[in-house]
N, C-alpha and C positions, 0 to 999 in steps of 0.2 A: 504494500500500500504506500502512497504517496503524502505528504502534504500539501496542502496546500491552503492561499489564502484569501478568502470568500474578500472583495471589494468595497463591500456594504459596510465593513466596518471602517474605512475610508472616505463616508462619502462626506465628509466638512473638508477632504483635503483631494479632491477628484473634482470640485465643481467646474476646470474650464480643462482646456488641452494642456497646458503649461504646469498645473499644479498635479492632473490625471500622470502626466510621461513621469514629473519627480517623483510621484507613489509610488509606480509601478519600479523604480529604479532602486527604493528601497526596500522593495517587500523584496528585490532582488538580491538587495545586500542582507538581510536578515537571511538570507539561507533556502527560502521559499524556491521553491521551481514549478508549479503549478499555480493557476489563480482560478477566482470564477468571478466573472463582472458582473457586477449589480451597484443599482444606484451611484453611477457614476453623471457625469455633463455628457451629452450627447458625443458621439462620433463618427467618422467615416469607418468603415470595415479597413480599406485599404492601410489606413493611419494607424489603427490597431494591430495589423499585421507588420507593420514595421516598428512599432514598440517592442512589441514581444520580442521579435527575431532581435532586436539592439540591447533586450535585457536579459536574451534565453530561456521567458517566460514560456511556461504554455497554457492557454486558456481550454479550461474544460469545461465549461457551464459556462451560460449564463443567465442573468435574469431578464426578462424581457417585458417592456409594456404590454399590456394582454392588445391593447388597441392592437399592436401592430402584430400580434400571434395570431389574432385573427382575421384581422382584413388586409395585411399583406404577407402572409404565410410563406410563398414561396421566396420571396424576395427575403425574409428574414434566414431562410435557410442556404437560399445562396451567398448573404452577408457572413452568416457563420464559417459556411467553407471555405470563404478566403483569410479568417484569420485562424483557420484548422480548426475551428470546433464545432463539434455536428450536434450538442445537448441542449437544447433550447428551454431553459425554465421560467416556469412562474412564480414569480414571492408570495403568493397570496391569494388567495379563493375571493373571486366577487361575491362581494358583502362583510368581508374582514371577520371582526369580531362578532358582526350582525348576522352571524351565519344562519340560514334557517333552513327547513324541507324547503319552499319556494328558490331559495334562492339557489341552494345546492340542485335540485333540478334544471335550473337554467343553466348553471355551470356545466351538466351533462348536455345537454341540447345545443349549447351555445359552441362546447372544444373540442364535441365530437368529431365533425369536419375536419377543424383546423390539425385534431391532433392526427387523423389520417394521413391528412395532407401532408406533414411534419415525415411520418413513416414514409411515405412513398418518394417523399424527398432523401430518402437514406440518414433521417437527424432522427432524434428523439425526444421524445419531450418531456420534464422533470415537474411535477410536483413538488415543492414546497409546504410541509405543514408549520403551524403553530401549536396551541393550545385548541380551539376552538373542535378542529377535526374529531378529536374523541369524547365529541357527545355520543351519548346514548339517543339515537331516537326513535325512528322507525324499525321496528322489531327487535330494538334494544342492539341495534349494530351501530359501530362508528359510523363518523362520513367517511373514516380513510376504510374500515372494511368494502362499505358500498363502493368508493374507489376500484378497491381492488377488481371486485365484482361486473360493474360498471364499463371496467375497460380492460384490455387484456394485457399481457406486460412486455408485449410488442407496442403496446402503444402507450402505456402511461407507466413511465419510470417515478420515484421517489426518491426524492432529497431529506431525508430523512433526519430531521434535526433534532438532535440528542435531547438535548433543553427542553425543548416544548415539548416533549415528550413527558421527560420527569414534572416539568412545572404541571401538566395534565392530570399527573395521578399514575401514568403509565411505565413502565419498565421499560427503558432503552433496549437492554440484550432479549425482549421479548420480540417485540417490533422488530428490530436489525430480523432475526430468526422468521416472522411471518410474511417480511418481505423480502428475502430473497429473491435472487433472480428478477428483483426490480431495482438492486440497488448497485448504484455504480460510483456515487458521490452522497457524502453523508457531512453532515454539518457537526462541529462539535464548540460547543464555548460550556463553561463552566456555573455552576448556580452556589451564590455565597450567600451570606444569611448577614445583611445591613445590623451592628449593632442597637445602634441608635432608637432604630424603626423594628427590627425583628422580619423585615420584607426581604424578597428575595430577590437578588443583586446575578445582574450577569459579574462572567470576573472571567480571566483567562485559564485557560486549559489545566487542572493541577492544582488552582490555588482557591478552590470551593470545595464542595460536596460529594459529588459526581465523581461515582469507579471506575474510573476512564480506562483503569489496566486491564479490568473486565470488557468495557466496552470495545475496549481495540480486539482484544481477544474475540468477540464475536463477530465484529465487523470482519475481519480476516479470514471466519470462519463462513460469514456469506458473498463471500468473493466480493467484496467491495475495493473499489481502486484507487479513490482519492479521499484522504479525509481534509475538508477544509476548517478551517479551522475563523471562526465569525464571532463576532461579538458587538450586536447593537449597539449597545449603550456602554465608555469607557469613564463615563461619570466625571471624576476628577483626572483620570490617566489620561496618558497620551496612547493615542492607538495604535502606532508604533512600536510603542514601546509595551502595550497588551500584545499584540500579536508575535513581538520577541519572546516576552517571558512563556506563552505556549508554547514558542516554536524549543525554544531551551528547555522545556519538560516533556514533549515530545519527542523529540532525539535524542532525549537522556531513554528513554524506555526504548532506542533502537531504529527508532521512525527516521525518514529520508526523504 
C-alpha cells in the first residue's frame, strides 16, 4: 500500500495556481508520492499534468463537482486521462447532512447514467462517505449497504473514510472487510477527544484514538492500494505540518 495525501486538507493554501504548484511541491518534500485532488482553485488538466511530472507526484482520485460528473461526464474523464488518473470521486451525497429516502433516491436516479458512463469510459467512480451514510432506515439497512446493493462494484467504488466511520458508531476493520473488492483508496485522519469541550477533534494519523495498526492490517488485507491520509479541520496547526506528523507515524509502522 501506498501513501498518500488527500488535497482537501490544503485547500486555505491551493486557492489560485501559484499557491496550488507551492503545495503540491511540498507535500512532495514531506515524503508523499501519491495525492488525491479535492477542493482545490480550478484548473487546466494539461497544467496539472505538468505539476505532477515536475514534483513526481501521482494523482489517484479525485474529487469532482457532481455538476460536472454529470452533465459533462465524458469530458471529465478525458481531463483525468491526461493527468493519469482514471478514479473520479464524489465528496459528498446530495443533501449532505440533510440526507433523507427522497433525496438518496434521486442520488440513485440522478448517477446512475453518469456513473455508467464513467465505466465505459475505462474510469471509475468513488464514493465518499461521512457520518450520515449509516443511518438505519429503510429495512433497517445503511445508505452505504443500499449503495452496495444499488450498484455493482464495476460501477461504484468506495472511498472509505476511517473517521466517519468510527464518528458513526461503526467499526473501521468491519466496513474495510464488507467492502472489499470496492476498495482501492481509503481515507485515514485521526479522532482526538478536545479537553476543554470533551468533542471530538480530527488530529493526524497516530496522535488520537483510532487502531490505525489494526486498520492498516485490514486495509492490506482487502487489497487496498492507496491510503490517503486527510484531515479537514487542523484547528490551530499548520496542515503541513499535520500531514508531516502522519506521514512520520506512518512510515514508522513501515508505510511508503
Amino acid at each position: 500500500m501506498t501513501l498518500g495525501a488527500q488535497f482537501y486538507t490544503l485547500k486555505d493554501y491551493t486557492k489560485d495556481l501559484d499557491s496550488f504548484s507551492e503545495s503540491l511541491k511540498k507535500v512532495a518534500d514531506i515524503g508523499y508520492t501519491t495525492v488525491q485532488i479535492s477542493g482545490t482553485c480550478d484548473f487546466e488538466a494539461e497544467w496539472l499534468a505538468e505539476q505532477l511530472k515536475a514534483t513526481g507526484l501521482k494523482c489517484v482520485l479525485t474529487h469532482t463537482k457532481a455538476q460536472r460528473i454529470l452533465e459533462e461526464t465524458k469530458k471529465v474523464c478525458d481531463e483525468h486521462k491526461l493527468f493519469g488518473c482514471r478514479n473520479i470521486g464524489l465528496g459528498i451525497i446530495p443533501g449532505g447532512k440533510n440526507l433523507t429516502e427522497e433525496n438518496y433516491l434521486k442520488f440513485v436516479e440522478e448517477y446512475t447514467p453518469a456513473i455508467k458512463e464513467i465505466a465505459k469510459n475505462d474510469c471509475k467512480f468513488f464514493f465518499h462517505n461521512h457520518c450520515m451514510e449509516f443511518y438505519k432506515g429503510k429495512e433497517g439497512k445503511t445508505f452505504m449497504e443500499r449503495m452496495m446493493e444499488d450498484f455493482t462494484a464495476d460501477e461504484l467504488n468506495f472511498t472509505l473514510d476511517t473517521y466517519w466511520v468510527q464518528y458513526a458508531g461503526g467499526n473501521p476493520n468491519e466496513w474495510l472487510r464488507k467492502l472489499k473488492g470496492r476498495l482501492e483508496c481509503i481515507h485515514l485522519k485521526d479522532m482526538a477527544i478536545d479537553g476543554p469541550t470533551w468533542e471530538h477533534r480530527m488530529a493526524p494519523v497516530g496522535s488520537g484514538n483510532m487502531n490505525f495498526e489494526k486498520i492498516i492490517e485490514t486495509a492490506a488485507d482487502c487489497d487496498v492500494s492507496y491510503l490517503l491520509v486527510e484531515q479537514d479541520k487542523c484547528y490551530d496547526e499548520n496542515p503541513f505540518d499535520c500531514l508531516t506528523k502522519s506521514y512520520k507515524y506512518l512510515t514508522a509502522l513501515g508505510l511508503k
